[in-house]
C-alpha positions as CSV (number, residue, x, y, z in Angstrom):
1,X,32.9,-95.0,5.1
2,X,32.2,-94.6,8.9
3,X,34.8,-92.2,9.1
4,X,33.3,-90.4,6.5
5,X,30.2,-90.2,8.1
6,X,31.4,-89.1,11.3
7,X,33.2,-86.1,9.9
8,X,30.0,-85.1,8.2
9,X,28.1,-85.5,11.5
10,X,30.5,-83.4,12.9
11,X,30.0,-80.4,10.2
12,X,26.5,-80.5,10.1
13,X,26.3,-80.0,14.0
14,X,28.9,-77.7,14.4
15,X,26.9,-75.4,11.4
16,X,23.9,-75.7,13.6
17,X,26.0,-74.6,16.8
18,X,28.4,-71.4,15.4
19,X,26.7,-67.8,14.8
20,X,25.4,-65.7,17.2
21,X,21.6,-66.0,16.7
22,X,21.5,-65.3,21.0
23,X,23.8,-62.8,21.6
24,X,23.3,-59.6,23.2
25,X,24.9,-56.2,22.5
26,X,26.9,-54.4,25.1
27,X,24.6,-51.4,24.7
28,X,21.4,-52.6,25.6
29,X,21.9,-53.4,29.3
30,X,22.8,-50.5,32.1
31,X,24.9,-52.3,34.6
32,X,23.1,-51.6,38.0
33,X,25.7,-51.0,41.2
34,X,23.2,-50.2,43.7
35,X,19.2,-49.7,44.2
36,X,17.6,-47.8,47.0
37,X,14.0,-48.8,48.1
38,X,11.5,-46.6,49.4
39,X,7.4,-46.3,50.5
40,X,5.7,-43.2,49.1
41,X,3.2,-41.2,51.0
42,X,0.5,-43.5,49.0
43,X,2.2,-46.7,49.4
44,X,3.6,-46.7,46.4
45,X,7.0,-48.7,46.0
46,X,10.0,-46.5,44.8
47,X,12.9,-47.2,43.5
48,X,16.4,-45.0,42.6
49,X,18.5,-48.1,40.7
50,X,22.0,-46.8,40.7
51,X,24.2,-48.1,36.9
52,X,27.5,-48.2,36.2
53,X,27.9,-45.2,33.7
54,X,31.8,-46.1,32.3
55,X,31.7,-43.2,30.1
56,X,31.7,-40.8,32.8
57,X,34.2,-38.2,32.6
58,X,36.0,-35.4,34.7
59,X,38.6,-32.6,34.0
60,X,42.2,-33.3,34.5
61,X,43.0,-32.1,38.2
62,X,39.8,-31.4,39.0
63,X,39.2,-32.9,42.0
64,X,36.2,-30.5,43.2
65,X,33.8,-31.6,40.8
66,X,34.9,-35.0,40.2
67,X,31.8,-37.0,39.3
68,X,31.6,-40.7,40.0
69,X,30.5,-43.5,37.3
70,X,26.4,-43.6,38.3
71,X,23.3,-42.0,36.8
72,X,20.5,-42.8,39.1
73,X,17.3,-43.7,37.1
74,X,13.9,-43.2,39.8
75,X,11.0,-45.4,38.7
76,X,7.4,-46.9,40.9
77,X,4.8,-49.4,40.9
78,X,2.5,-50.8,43.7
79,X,4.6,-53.9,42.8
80,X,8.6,-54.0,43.2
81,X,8.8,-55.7,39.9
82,X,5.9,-53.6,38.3
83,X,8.5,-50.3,39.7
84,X,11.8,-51.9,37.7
85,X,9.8,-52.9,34.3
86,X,9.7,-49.0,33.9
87,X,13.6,-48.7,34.2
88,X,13.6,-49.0,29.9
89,X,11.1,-46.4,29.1
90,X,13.4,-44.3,31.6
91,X,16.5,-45.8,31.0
92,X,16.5,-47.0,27.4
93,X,18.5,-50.3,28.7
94,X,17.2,-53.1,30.4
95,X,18.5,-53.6,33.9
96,X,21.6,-56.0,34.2
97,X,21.3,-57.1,37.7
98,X,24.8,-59.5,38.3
99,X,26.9,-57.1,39.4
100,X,24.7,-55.2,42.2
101,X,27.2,-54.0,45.4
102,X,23.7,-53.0,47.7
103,X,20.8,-52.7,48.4
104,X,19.6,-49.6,50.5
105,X,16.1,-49.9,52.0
106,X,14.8,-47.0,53.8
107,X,14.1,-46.9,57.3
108,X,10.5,-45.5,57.5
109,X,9.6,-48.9,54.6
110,X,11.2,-51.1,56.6
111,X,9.3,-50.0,60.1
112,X,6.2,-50.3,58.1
113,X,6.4,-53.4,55.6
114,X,8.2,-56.3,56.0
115,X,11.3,-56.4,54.3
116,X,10.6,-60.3,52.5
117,X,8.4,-58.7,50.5
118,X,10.6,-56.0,48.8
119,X,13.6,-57.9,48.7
120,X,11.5,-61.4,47.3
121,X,12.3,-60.3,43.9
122,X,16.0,-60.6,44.2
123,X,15.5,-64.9,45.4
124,X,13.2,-65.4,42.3
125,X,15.5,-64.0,39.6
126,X,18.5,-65.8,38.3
127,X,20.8,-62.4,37.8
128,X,21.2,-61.0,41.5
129,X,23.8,-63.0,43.5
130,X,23.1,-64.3,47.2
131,X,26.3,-62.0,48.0
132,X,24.7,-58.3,47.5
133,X,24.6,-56.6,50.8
134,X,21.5,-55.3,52.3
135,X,21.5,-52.0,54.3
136,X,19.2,-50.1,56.0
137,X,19.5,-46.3,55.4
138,X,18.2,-43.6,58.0
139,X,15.0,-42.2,56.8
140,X,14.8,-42.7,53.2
141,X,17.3,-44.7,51.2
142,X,17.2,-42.8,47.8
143,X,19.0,-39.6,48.9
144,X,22.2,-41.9,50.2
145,X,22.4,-42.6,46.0
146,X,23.4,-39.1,45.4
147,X,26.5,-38.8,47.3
148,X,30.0,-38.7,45.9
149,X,32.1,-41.7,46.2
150,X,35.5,-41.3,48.1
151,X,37.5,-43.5,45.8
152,X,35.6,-45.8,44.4
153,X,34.2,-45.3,40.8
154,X,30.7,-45.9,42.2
155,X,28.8,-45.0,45.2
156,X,27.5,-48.7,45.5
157,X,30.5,-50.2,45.2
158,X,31.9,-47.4,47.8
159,X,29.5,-48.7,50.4
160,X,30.1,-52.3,50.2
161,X,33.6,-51.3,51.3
162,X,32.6,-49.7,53.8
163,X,31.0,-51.8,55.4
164,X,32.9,-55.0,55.2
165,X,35.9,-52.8,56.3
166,X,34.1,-51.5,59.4
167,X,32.8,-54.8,60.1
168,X,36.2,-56.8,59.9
169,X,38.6,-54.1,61.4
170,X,36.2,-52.0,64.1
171,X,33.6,-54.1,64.9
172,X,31.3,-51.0,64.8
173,X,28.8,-52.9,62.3
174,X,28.1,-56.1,60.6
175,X,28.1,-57.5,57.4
176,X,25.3,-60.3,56.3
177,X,24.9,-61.1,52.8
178,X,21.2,-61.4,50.8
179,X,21.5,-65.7,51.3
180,X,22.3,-65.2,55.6
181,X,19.4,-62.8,55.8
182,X,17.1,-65.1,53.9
183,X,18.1,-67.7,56.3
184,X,18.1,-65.8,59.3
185,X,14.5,-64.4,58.6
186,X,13.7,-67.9,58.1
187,X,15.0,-69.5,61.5
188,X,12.9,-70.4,64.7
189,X,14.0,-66.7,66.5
190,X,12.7,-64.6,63.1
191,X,15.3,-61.8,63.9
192,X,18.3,-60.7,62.1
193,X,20.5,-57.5,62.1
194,X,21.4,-55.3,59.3
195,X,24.0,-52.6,59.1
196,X,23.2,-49.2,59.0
197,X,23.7,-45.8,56.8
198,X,23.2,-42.7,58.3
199,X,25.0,-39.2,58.1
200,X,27.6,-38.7,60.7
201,X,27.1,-36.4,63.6
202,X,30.5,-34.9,63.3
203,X,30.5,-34.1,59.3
204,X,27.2,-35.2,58.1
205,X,28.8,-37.3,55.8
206,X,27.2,-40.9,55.1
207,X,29.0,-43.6,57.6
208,X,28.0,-47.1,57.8
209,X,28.1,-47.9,61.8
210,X,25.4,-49.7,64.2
211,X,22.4,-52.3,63.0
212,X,18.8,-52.1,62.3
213,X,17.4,-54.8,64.6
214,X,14.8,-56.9,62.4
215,X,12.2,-58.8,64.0
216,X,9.4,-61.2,61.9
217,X,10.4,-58.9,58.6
218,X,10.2,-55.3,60.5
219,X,12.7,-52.9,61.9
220,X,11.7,-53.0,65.5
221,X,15.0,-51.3,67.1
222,X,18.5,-49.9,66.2
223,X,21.8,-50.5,68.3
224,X,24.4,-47.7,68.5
225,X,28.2,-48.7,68.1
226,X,29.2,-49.7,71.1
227,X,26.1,-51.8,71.8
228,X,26.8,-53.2,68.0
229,X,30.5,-54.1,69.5
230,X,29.4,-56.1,72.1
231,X,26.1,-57.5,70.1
232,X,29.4,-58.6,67.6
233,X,31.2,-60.2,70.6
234,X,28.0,-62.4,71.7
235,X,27.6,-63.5,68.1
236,X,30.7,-64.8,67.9
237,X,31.4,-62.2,64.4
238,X,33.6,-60.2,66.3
239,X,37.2,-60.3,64.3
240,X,39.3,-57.3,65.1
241,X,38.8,-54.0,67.1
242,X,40.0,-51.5,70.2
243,X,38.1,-51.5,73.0
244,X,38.1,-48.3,75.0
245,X,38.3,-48.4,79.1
246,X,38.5,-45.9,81.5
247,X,41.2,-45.4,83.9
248,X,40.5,-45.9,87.6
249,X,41.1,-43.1,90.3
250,X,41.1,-46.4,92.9
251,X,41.1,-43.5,95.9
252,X,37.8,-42.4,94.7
253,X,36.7,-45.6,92.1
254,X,35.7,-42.3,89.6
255,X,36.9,-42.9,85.9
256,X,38.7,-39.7,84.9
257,X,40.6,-41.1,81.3
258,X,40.7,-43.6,78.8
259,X,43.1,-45.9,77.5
260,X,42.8,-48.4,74.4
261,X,43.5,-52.2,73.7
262,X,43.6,-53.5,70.8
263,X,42.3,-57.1,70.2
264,X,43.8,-59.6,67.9
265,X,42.4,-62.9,69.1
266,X,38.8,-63.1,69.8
267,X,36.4,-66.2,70.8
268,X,32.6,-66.2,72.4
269,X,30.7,-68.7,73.3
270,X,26.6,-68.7,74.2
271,X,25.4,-72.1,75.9
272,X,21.6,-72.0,76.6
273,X,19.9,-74.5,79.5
274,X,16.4,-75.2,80.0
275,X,15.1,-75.8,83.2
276,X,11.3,-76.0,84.1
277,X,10.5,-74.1,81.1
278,X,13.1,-71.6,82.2
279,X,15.7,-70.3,80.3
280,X,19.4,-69.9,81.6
281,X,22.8,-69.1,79.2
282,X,26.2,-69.0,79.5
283,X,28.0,-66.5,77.7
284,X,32.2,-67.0,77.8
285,X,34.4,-64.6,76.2
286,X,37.8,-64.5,75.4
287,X,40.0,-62.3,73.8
288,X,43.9,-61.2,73.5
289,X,45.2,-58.1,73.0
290,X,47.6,-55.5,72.7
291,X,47.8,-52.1,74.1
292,X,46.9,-49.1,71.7
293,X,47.5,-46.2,74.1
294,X,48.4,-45.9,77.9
295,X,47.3,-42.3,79.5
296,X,47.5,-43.2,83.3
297,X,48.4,-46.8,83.8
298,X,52.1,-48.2,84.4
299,X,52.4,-51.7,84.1
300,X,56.1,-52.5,85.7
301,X,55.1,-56.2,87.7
302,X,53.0,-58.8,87.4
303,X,50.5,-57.3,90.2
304,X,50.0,-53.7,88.0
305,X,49.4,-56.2,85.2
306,X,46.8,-58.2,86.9
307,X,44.8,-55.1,87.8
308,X,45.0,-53.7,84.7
309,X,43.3,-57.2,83.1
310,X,40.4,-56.6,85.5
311,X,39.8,-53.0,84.9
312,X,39.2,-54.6,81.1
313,X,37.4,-57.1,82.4
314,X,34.6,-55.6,84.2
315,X,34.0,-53.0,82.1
316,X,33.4,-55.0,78.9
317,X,31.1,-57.4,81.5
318,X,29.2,-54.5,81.9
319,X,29.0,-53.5,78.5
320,X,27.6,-57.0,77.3
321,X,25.4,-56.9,80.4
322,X,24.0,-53.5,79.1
323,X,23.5,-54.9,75.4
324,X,21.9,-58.0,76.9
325,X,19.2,-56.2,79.0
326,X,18.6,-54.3,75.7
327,X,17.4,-57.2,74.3
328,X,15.3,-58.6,77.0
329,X,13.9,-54.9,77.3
330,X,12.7,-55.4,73.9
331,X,12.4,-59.0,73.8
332,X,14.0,-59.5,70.4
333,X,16.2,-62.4,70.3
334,X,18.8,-60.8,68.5
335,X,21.2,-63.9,69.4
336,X,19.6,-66.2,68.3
337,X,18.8,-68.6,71.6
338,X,16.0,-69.7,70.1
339,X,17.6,-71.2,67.4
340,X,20.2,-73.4,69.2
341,X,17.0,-74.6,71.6
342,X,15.5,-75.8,68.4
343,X,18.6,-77.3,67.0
344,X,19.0,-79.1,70.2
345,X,15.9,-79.9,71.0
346,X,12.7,-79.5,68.5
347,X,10.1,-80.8,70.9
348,X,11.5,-78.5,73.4
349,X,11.4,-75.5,71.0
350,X,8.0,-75.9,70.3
351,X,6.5,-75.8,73.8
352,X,8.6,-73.0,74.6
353,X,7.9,-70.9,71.2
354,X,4.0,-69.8,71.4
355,X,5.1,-67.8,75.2
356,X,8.9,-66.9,73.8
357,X,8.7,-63.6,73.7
358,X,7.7,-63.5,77.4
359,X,10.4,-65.8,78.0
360,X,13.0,-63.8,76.2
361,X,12.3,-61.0,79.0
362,X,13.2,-63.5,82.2
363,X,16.1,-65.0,80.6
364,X,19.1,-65.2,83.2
365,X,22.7,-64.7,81.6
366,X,25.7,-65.5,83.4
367,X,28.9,-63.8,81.4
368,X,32.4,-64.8,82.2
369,X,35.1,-62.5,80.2
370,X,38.5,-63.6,80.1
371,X,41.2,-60.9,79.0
372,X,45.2,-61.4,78.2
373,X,47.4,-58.4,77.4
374,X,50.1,-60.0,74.9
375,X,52.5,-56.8,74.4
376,X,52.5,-53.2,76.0
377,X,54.4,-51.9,72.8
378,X,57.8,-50.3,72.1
379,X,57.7,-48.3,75.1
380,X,57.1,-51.1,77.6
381,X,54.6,-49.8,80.4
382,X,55.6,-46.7,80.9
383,X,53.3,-43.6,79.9
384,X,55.2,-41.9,76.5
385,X,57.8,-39.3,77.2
386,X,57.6,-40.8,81.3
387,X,60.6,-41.9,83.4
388,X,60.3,-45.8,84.6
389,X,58.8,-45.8,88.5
């Protein structure tokens, strides 16, 4: 009798649990890969949300006219979410958020609002993921949505590689997801630094290089690549890269070429002190490397290999002493000093906090580099097509 009761348990909530009374159709959600984020001239918010289109088409062989996956829906509100509630009456679909590559905000929004509040929406709903990346896109953001992928079957998802490639292999940019902006926005120093999209100077095509500086929720300053290389070697996110030096006319001290090195082991290392409500750090950095191109150098002994080291040396001190002075310039504490202070020392952090800024501008860095050439290549260290001297 139990058993019989037990299997009709069973039935009767299985019956309640089969069907589909919450599904949802495959055709009544447009899969959005990207969204680009804009200010009108009225201070509207706009939006150009870029979906995944998989019945998108070309001609055999025709590479000319190939079209990517995307349609690009344009929508506004004096609200972010009162600007995506129009995406249906547009769109037909409701926007499926979970697979998002980027977000592009344009520059001129976020010199003039703070970035929390167009991108609060995406930490209040459950669809986005803490992984989208965020970029900053030169002028306006929506015209970056038009563009043609390379390879990839969507423009959003083309620019995600982009910039995690560059980022990992170059150096010439970062990468921060949504959930390490949030948190960096959030810390004691209030700054963070966000990759940026512009057109290139040599094709005008888009290319991901440089960051948009971020102060209290603004865009208060943009670094070029090689100040982004070094601003990646003081935050400790720099991976892989080459590092271009000049040779040395030592009869003169002039540079006159460039050679290349290419780094495969990296560390860094930043080590604030506080002393009578003056701040000092240490920067150490470390890397390994082997070299790319040689185009007036020959390394045959130990001595030529020495000086070659602290050719490398000093120039990439005086790189990182040129980023640094950027940021003291501009007091933004794009390192994050203030941070460790706190995490060291909260009382500390809060005396010094109400007068950082001013503090930021006196801050004394001490930078010791440390270079090791591992390999001068197949042709040892003598200049390609060169007899040995």
């Amino acid at each position: 009798m139990r058993r019989l009761s037990s299997i009709l348990l069973s039935l009767i909530v299985l019956s309640l649990t089969s069907g589909c009374w919450d599904n949802n159709e495959l055709d009544e959600y447009g899969y959005v890969q990207a969204i680009a984020i804009d200010q009108s001239e009225d201070k509207r918010i706009e939006i150009t949300t870029h979906f995944y289109n998989p019945s998108s088409k070309m001609a055999a062989g025709d590479t000319a006219s190939a079209a990517s996956k995307g349609t690009n829906i344009r929508t506004s509100g004096e609200t972010f979410f009162e600007a995506i509630r129009e995406i249906p009456a547009k769109f037909g679909r409701k926007a499926k958020w979970d697979h998002m590559r980027v977000i592009l905000i344009g520059e001129q929004l976020a010199r003039s609002l703070s970035i929390r509040e167009v991108l609060d929406f995406f930490s209040r709903d459950h669809e986005p993921r803490g992984t989208i990346l965020p970029l900053i896109a030169e002028q306006s953001a929506a015209r970056f949505l038009n563009i043609k992928p390379f390879i990839e079957n969507t423009i959003g998802q083309q620019y995600k590689k982009m910039e995690t490639t560059s980022a990992h292999y170059s150096a010439k940019t970062s990468d921060i997801p949504l959930y390490d902006l949030a948190m960096q926005l959030s810390s004691p120093s209030k700054t963070s630094a966000i990759p940026y999209l512009h057109r290139s100077s040599l094709d005008n095509e888009a290319k991901i290089s440089g960051v948009a500086l971020i102060q209290d929720g603004k865009m208060v300053g943009l670094l070029g690549e090689p100040e982004t290389e070094t601003f990646m070697m003081l935050t400790g996110s720099y991976r892989y890269g080459v590092l271009e030096f000049s040779c040395m006319n030592h009869a003169s001290n002039q540079p006159y070429k460039k050679e290349t090195l290419e780094v495969l082991t990296f560390s860094s290392k930043l080590t604030p002190t506080v002393k009578d409500d003056n701040v000092f750090v240490d920067v150490d950095v470390a890397f390994e490397g082997t070299i790319g191109e040689l185009r007036c150098s020959h390394l045959k002994t130990t001595k030529d290999m020495s000086r070659f080291e602290q050719t490398i040396k000093e120039q990439v001190e005086k790189q990182l002493e040129h980023t640094l002075t950027t940021f003291k310039t501009n007091k933004v504490d794009a390192l994050g000093i203030g941070n460790q202070i706190y995490r060291r020392n909260p009382k500390l952090w809060n005396r010094l906090e109400p007068t950082w800024d001013q503090k930021l501008a006196r801050i004394q860095f001490k930078t010791n580099v440390n270079v090791k050439v591992l390999s001068t290549g197949m042709n040892t260290g003598t200049i390609f097509g060169t007899k040995e001297k």
